[in-house]
mmCIF file of the N, C-alpha and C atoms, coordinates in Angstrom:
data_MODEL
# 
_entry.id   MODEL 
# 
loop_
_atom_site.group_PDB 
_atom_site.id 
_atom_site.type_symbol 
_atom_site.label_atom_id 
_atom_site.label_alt_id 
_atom_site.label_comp_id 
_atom_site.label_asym_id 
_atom_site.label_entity_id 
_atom_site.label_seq_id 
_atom_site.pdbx_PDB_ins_code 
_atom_site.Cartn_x 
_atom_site.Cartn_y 
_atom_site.Cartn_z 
_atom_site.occupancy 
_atom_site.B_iso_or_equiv 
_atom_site.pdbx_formal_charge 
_atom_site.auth_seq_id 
_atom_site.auth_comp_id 
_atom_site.auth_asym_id 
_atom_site.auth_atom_id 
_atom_site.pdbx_PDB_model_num 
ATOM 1   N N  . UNK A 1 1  ? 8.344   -19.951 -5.977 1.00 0.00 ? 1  UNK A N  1 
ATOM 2   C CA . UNK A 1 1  ? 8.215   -18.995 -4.896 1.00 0.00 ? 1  UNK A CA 1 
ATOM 3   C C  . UNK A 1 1  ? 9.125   -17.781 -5.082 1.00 0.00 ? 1  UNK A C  1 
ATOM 4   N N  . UNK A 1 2  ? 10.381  -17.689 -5.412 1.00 0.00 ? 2  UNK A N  1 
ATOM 5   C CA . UNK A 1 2  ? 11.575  -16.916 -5.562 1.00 0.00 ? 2  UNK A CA 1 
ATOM 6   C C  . UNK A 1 2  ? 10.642  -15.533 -6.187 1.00 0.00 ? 2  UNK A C  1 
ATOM 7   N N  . UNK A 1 3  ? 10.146  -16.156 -7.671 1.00 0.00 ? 3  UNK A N  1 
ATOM 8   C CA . UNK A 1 3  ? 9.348   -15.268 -8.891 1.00 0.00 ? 3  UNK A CA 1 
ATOM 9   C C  . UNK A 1 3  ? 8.655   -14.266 -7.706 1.00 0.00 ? 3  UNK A C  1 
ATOM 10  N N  . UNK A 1 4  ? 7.801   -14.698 -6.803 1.00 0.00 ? 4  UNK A N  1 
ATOM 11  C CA . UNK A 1 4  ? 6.573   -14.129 -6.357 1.00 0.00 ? 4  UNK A CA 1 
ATOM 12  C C  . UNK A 1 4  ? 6.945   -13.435 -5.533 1.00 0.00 ? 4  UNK A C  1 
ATOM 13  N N  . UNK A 1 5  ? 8.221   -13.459 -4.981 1.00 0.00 ? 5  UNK A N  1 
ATOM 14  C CA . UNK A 1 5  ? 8.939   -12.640 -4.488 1.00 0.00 ? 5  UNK A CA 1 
ATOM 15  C C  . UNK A 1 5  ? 9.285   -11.174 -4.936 1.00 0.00 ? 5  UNK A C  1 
ATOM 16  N N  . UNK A 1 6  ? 10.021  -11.739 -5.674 1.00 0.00 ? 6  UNK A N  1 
ATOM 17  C CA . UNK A 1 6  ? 10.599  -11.053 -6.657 1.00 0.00 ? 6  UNK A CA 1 
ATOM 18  C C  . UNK A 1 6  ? 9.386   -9.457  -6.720 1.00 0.00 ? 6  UNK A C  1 
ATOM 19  N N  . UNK A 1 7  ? 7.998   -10.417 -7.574 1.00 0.00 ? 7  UNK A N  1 
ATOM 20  C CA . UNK A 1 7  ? 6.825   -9.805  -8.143 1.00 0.00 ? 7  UNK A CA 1 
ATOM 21  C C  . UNK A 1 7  ? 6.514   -8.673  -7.001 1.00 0.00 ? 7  UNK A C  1 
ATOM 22  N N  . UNK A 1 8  ? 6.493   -9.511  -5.983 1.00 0.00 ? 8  UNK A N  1 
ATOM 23  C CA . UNK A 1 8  ? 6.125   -8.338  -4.621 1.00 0.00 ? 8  UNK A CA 1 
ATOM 24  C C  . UNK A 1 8  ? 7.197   -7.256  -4.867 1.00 0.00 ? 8  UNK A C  1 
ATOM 25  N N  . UNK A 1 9  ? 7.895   -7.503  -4.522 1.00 0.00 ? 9  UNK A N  1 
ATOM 26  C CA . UNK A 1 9  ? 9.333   -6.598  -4.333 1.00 0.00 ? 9  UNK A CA 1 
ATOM 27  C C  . UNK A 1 9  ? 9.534   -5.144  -5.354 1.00 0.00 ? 9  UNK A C  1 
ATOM 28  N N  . UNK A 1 10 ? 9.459   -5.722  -6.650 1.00 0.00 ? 10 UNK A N  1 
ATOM 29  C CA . UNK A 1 10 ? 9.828   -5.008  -7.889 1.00 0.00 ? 10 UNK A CA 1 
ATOM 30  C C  . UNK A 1 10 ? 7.976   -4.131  -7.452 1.00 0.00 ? 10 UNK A C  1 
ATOM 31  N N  . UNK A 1 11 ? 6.667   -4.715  -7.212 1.00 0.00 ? 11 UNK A N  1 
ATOM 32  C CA . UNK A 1 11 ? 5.359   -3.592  -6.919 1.00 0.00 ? 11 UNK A CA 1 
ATOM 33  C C  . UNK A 1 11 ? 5.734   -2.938  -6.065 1.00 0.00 ? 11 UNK A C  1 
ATOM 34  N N  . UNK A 1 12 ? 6.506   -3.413  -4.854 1.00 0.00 ? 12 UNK A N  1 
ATOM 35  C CA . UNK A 1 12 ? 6.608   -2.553  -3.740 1.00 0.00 ? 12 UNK A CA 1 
ATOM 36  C C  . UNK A 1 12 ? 7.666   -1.017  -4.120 1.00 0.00 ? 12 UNK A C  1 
ATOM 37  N N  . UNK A 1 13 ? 8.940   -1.694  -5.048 1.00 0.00 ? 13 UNK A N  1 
ATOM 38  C CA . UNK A 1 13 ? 9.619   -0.409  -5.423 1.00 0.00 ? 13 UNK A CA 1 
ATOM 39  C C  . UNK A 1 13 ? 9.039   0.789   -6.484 1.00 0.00 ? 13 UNK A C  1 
ATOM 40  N N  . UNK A 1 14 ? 8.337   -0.186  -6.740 1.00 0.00 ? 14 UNK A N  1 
ATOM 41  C CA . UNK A 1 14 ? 7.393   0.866   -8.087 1.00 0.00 ? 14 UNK A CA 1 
ATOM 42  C C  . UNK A 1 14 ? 6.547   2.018   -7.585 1.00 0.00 ? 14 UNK A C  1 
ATOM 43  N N  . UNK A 1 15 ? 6.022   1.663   -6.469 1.00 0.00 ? 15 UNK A N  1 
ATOM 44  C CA . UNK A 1 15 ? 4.736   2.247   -5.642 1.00 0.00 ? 15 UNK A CA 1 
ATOM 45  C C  . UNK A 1 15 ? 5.761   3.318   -5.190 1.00 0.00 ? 15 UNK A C  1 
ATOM 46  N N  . UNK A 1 16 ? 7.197   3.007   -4.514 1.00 0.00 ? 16 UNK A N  1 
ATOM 47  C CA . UNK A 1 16 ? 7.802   3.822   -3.449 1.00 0.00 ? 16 UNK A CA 1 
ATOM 48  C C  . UNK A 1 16 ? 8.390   4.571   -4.172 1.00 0.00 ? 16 UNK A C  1 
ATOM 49  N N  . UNK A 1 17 ? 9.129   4.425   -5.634 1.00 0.00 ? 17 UNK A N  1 
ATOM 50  C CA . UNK A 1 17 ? 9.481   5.985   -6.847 1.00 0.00 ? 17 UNK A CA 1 
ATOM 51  C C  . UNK A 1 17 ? 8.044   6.379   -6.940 1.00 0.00 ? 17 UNK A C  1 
ATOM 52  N N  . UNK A 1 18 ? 6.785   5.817   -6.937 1.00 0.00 ? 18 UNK A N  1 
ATOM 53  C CA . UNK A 1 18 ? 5.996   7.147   -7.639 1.00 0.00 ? 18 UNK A CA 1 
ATOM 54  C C  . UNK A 1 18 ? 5.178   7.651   -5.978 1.00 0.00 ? 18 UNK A C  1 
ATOM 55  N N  . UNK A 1 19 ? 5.609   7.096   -4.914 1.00 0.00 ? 19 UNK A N  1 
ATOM 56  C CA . UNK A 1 19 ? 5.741   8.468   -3.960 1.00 0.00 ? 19 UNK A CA 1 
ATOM 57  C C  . UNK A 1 19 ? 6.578   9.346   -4.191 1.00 0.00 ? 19 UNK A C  1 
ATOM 58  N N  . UNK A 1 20 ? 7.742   8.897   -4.121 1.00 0.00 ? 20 UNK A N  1 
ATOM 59  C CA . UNK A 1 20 ? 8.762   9.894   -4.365 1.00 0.00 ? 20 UNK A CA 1 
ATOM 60  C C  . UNK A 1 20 ? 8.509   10.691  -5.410 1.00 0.00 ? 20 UNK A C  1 
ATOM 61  N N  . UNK A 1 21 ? 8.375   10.821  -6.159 1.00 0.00 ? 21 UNK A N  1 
ATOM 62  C CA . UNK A 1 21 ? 7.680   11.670  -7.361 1.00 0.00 ? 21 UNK A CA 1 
ATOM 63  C C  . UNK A 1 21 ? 6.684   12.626  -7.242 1.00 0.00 ? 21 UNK A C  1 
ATOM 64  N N  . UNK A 1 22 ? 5.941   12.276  -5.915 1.00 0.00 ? 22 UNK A N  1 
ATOM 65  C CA . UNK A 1 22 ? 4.620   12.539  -5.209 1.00 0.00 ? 22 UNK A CA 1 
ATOM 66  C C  . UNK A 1 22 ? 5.178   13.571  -4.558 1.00 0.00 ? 22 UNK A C  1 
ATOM 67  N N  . UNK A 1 23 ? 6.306   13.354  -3.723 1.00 0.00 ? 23 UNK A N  1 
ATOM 68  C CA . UNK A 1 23 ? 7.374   14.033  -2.798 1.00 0.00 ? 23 UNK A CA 1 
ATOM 69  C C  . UNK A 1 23 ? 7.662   15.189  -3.555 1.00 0.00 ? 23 UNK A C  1 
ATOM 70  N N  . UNK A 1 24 ? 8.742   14.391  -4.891 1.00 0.00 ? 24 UNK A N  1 
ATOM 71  C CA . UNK A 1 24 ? 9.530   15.853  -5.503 1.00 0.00 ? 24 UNK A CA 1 
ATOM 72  C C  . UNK A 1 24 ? 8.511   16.897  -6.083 1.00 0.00 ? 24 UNK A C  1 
ATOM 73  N N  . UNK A 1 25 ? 7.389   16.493  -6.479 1.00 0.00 ? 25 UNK A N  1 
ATOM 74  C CA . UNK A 1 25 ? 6.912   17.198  -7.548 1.00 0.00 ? 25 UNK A CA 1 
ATOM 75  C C  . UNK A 1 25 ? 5.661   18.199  -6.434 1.00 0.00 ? 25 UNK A C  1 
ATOM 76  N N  . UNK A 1 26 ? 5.141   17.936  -5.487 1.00 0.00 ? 26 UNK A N  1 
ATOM 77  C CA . UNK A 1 26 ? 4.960   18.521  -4.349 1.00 0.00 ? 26 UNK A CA 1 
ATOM 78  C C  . UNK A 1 26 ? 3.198   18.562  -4.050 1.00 0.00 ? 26 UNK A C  1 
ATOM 79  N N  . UNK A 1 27 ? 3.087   16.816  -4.521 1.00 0.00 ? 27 UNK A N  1 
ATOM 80  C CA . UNK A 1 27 ? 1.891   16.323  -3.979 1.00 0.00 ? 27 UNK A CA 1 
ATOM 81  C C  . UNK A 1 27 ? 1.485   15.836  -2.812 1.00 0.00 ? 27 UNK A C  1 
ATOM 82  N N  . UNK A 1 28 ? 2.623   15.052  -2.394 1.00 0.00 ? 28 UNK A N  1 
ATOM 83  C CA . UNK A 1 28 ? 2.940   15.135  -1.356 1.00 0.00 ? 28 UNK A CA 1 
ATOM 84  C C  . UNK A 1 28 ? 3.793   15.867  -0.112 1.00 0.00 ? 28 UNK A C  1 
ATOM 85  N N  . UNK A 1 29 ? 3.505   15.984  1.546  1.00 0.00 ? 29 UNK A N  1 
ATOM 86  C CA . UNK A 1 29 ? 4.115   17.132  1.909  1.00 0.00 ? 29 UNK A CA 1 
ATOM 87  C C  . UNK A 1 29 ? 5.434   16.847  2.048  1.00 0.00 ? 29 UNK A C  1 
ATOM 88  N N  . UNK A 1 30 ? 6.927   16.717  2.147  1.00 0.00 ? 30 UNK A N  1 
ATOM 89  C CA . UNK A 1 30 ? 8.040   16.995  1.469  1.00 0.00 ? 30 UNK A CA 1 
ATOM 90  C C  . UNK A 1 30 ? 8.849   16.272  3.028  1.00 0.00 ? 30 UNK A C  1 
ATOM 91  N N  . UNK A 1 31 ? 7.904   16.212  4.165  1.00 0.00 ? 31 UNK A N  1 
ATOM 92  C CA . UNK A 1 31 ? 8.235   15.021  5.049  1.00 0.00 ? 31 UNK A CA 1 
ATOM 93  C C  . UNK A 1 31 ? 7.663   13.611  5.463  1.00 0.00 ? 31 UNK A C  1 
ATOM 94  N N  . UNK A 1 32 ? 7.025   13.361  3.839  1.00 0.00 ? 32 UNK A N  1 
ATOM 95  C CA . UNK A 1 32 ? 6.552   12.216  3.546  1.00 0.00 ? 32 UNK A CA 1 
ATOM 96  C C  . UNK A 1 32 ? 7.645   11.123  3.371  1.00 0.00 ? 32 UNK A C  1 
ATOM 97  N N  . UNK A 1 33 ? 7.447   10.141  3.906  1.00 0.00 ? 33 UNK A N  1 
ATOM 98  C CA . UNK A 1 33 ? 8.600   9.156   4.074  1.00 0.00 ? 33 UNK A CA 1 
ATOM 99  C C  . UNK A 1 33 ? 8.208   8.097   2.848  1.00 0.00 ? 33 UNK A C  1 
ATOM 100 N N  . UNK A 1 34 ? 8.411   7.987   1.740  1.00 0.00 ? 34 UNK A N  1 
ATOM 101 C CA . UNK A 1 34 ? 7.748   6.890   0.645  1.00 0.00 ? 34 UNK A CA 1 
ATOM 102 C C  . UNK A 1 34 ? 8.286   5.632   0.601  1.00 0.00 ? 34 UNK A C  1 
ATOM 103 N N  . UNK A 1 35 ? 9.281   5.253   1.017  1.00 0.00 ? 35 UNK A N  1 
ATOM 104 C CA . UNK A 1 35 ? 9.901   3.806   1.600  1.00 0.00 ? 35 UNK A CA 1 
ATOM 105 C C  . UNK A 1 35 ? 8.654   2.959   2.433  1.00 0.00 ? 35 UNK A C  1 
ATOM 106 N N  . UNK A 1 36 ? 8.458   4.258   3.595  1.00 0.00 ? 36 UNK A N  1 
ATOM 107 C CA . UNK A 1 36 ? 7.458   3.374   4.685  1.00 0.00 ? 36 UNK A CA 1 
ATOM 108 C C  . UNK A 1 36 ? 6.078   3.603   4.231  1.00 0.00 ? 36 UNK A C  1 
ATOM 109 N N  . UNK A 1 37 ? 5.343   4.179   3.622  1.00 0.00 ? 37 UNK A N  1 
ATOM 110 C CA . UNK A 1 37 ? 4.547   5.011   2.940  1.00 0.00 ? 37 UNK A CA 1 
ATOM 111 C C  . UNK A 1 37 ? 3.979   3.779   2.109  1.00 0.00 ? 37 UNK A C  1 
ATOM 112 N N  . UNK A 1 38 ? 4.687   2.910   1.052  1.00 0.00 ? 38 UNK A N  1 
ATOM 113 C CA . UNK A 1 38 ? 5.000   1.876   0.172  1.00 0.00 ? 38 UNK A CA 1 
ATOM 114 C C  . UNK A 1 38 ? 4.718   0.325   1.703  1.00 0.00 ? 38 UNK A C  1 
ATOM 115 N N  . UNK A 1 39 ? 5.373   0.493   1.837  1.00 0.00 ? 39 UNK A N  1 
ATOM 116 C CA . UNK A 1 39 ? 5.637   -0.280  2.943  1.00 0.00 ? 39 UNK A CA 1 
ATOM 117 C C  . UNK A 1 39 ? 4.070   -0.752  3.440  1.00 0.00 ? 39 UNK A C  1 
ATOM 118 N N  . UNK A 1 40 ? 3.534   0.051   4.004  1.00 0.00 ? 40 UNK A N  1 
ATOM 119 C CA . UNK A 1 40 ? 2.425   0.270   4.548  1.00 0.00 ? 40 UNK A CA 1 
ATOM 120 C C  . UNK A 1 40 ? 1.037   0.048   3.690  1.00 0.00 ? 40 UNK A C  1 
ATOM 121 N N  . UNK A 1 41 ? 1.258   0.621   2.298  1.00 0.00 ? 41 UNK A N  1 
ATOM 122 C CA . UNK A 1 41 ? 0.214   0.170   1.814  1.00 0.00 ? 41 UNK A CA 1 
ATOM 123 C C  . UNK A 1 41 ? 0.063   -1.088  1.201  1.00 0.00 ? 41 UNK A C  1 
ATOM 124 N N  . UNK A 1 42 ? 1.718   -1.509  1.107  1.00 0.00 ? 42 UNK A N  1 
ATOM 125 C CA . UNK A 1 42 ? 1.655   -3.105  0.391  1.00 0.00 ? 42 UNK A CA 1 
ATOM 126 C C  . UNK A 1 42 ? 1.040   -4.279  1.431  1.00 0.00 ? 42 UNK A C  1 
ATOM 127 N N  . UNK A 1 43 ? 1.771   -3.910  2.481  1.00 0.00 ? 43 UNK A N  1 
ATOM 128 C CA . UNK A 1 43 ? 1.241   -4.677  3.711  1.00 0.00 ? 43 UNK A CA 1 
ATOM 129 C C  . UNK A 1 43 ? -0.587  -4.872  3.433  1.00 0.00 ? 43 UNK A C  1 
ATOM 130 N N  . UNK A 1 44 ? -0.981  -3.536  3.549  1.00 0.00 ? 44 UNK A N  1 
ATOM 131 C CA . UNK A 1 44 ? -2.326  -3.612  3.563  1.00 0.00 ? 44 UNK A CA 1 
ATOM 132 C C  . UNK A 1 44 ? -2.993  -4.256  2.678  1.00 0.00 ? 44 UNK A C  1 
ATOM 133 N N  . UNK A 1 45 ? -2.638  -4.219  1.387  1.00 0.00 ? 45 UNK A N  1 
ATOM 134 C CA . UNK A 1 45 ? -3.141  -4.815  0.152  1.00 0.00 ? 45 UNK A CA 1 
ATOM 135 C C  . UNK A 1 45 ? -2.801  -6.579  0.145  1.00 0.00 ? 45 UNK A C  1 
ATOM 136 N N  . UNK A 1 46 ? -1.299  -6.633  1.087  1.00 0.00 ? 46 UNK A N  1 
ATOM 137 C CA . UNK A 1 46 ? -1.444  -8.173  0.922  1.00 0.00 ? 46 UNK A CA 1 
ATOM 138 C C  . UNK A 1 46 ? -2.601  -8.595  2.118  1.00 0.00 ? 46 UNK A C  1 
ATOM 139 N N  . UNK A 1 47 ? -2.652  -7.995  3.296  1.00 0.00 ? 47 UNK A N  1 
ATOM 140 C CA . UNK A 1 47 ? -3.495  -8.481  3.758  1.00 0.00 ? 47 UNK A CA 1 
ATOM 141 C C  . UNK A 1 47 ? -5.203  -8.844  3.837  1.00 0.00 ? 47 UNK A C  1 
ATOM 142 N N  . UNK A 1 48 ? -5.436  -7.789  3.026  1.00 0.00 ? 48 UNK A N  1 
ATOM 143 C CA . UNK A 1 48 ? -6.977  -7.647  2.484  1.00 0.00 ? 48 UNK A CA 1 
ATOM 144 C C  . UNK A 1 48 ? -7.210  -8.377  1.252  1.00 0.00 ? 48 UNK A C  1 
ATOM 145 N N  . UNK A 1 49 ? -6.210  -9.026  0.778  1.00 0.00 ? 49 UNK A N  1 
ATOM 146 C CA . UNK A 1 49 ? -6.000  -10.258 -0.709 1.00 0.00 ? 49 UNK A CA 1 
ATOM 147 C C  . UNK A 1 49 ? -6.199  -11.410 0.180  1.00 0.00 ? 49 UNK A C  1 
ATOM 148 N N  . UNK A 1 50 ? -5.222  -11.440 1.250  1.00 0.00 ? 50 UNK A N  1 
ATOM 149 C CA . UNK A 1 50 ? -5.360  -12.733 2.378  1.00 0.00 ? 50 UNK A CA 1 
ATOM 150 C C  . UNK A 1 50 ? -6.627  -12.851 2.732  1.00 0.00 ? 50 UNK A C  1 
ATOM 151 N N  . UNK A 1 51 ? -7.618  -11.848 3.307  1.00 0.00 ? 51 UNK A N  1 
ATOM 152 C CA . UNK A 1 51 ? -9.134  -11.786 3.689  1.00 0.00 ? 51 UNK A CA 1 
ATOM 153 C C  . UNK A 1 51 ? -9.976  -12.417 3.026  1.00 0.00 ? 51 UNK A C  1 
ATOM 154 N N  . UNK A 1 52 ? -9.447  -11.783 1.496  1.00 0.00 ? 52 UNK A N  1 
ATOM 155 C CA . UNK A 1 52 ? -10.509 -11.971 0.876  1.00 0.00 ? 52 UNK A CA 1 
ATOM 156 C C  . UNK A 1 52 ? -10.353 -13.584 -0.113 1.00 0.00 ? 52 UNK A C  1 
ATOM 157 N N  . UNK A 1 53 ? -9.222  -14.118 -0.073 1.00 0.00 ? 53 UNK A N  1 
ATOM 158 C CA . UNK A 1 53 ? -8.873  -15.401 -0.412 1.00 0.00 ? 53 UNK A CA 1 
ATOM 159 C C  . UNK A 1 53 ? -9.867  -16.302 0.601  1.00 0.00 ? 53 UNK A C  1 
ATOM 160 N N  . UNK A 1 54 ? -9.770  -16.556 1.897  1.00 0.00 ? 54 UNK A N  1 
ATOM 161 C CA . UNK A 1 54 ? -10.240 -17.008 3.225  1.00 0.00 ? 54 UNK A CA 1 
ATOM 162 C C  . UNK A 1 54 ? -11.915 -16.761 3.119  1.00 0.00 ? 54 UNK A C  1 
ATOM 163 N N  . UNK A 1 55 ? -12.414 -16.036 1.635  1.00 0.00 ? 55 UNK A N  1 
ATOM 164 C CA . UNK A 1 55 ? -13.545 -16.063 2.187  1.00 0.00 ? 55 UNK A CA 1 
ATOM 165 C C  . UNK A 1 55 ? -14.617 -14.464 2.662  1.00 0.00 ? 55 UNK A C  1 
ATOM 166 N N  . UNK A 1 56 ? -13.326 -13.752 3.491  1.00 0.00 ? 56 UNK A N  1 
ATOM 167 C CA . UNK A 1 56 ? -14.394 -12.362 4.003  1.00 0.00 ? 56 UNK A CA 1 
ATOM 168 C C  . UNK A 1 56 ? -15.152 -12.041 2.349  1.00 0.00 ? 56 UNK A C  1 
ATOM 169 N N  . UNK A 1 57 ? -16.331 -10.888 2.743  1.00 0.00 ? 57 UNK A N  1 
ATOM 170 C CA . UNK A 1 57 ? -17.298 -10.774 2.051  1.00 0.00 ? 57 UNK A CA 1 
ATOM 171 C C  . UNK A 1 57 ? -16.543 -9.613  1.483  1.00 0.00 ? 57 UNK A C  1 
ATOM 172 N N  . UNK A 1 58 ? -17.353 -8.643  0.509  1.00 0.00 ? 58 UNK A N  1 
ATOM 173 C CA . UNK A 1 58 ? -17.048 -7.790  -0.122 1.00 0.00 ? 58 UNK A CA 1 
ATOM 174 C C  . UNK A 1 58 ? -17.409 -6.595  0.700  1.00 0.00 ? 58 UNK A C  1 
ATOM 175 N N  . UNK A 1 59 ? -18.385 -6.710  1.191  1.00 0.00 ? 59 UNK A N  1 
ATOM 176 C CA . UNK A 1 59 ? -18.755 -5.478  2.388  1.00 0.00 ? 59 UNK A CA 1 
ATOM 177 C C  . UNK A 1 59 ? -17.756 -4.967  3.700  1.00 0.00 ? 59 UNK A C  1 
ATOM 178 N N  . UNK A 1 60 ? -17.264 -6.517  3.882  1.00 0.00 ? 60 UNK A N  1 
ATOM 179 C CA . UNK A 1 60 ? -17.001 -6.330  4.752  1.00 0.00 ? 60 UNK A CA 1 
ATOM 180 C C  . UNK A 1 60 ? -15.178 -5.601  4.621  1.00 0.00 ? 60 UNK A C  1 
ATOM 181 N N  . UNK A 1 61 ? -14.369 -6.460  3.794  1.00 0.00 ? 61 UNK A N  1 
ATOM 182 C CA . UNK A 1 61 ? -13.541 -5.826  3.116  1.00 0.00 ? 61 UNK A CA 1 
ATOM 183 C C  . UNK A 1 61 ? -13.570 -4.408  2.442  1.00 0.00 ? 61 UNK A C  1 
ATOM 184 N N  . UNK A 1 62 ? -14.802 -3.946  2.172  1.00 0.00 ? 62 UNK A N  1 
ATOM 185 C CA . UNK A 1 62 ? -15.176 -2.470  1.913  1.00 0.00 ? 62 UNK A CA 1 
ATOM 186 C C  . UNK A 1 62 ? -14.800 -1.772  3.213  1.00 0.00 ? 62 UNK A C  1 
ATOM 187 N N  . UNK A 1 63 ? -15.379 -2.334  3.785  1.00 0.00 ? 63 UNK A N  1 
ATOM 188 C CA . UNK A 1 63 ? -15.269 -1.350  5.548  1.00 0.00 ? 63 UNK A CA 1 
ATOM 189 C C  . UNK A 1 63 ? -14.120 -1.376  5.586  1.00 0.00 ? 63 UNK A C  1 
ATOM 190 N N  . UNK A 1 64 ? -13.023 -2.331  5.747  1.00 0.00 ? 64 UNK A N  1 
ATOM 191 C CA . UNK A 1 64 ? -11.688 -2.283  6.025  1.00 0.00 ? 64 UNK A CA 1 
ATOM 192 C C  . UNK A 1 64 ? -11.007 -1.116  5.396  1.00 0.00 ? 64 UNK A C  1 
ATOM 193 N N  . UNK A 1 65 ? -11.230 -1.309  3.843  1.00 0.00 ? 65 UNK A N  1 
ATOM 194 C CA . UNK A 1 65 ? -10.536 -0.305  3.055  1.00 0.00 ? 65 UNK A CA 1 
ATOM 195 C C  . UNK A 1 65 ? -10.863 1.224   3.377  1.00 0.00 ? 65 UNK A C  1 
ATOM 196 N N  . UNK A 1 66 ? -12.105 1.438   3.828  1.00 0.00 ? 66 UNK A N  1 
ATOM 197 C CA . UNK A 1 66 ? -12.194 2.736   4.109  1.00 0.00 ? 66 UNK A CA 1 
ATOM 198 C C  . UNK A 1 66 ? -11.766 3.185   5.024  1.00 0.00 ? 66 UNK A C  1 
ATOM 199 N N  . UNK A 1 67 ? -11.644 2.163   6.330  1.00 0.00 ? 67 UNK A N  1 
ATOM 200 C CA . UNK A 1 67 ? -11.105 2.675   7.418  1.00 0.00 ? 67 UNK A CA 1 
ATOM 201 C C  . UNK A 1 67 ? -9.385  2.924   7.297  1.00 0.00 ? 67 UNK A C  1 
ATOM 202 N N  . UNK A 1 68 ? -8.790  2.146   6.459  1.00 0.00 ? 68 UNK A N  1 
ATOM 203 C CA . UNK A 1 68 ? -7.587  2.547   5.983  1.00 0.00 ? 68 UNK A CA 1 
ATOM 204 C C  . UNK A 1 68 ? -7.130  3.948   5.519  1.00 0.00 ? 68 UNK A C  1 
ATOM 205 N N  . UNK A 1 69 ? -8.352  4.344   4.410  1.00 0.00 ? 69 UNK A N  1 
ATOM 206 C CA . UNK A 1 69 ? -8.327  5.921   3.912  1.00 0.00 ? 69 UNK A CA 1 
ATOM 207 C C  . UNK A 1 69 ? -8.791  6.888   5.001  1.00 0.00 ? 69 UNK A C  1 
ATOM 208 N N  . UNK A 1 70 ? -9.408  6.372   5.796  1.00 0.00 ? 70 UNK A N  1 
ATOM 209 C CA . UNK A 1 70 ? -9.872  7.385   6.729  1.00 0.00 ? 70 UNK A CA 1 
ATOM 210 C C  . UNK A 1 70 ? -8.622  7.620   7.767  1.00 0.00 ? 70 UNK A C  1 
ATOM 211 N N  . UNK A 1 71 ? -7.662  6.445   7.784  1.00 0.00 ? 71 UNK A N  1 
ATOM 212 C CA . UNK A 1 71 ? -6.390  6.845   8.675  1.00 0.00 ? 71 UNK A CA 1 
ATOM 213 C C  . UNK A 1 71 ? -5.223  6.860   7.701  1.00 0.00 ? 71 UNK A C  1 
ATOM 214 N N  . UNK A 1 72 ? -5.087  7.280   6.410  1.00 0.00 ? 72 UNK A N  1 
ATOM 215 C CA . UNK A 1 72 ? -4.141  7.425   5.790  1.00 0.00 ? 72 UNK A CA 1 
ATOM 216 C C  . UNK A 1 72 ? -3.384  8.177   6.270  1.00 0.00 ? 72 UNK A C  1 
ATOM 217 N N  . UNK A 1 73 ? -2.262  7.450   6.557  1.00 0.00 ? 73 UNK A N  1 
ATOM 218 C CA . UNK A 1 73 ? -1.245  8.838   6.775  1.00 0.00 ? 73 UNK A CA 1 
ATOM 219 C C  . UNK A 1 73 ? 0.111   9.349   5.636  1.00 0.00 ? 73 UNK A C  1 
ATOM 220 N N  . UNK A 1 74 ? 0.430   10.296  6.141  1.00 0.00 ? 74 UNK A N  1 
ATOM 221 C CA . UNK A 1 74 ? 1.952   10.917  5.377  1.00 0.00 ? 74 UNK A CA 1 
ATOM 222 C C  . UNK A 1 74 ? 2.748   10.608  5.600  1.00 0.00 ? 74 UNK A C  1 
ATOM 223 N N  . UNK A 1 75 ? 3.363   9.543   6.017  1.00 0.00 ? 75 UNK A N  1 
ATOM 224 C CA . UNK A 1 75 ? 4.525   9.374   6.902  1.00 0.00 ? 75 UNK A CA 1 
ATOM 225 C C  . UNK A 1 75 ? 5.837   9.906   6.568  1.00 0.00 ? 75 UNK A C  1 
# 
């Protein structure tokens, strides 16, 4: 369990330097928060892995994901 930890942890910091990168380099708008930014999309990704472990369909998990991009935010 520790490892899988770990595994999360070390994706989650990876994701949150290449916001930041997103930030410095000025892809993102410059009161983009990439800590919570990271945060937010890992959440999402573990939970739509959880969905789709349990079973939900592929459609239906489609819908989810879009409605995610459709409320993406900058934080």
């Amino acid at each position: 369990m520790p490892n899988l930890v770990a595994w999360r942890s070390d994706g989650c910091s990876r994701i949150r330097e290449r916001f930041q990168r997103a930030v410095d380099d000025g892809d993102l708008p410059p009161r983009t928060d990439p800590a919570l930014l990271a945060c937010y999309l890992c959440t999402f990704s573990y939970g739509i892995a959880v969905q789709a472990a349990s079973g939900v369909g592929r459609d239906e998990l489609q819908e989810t994901a879009d409605a995610v991009l459709r409320n993406w935010p900058l934080l």
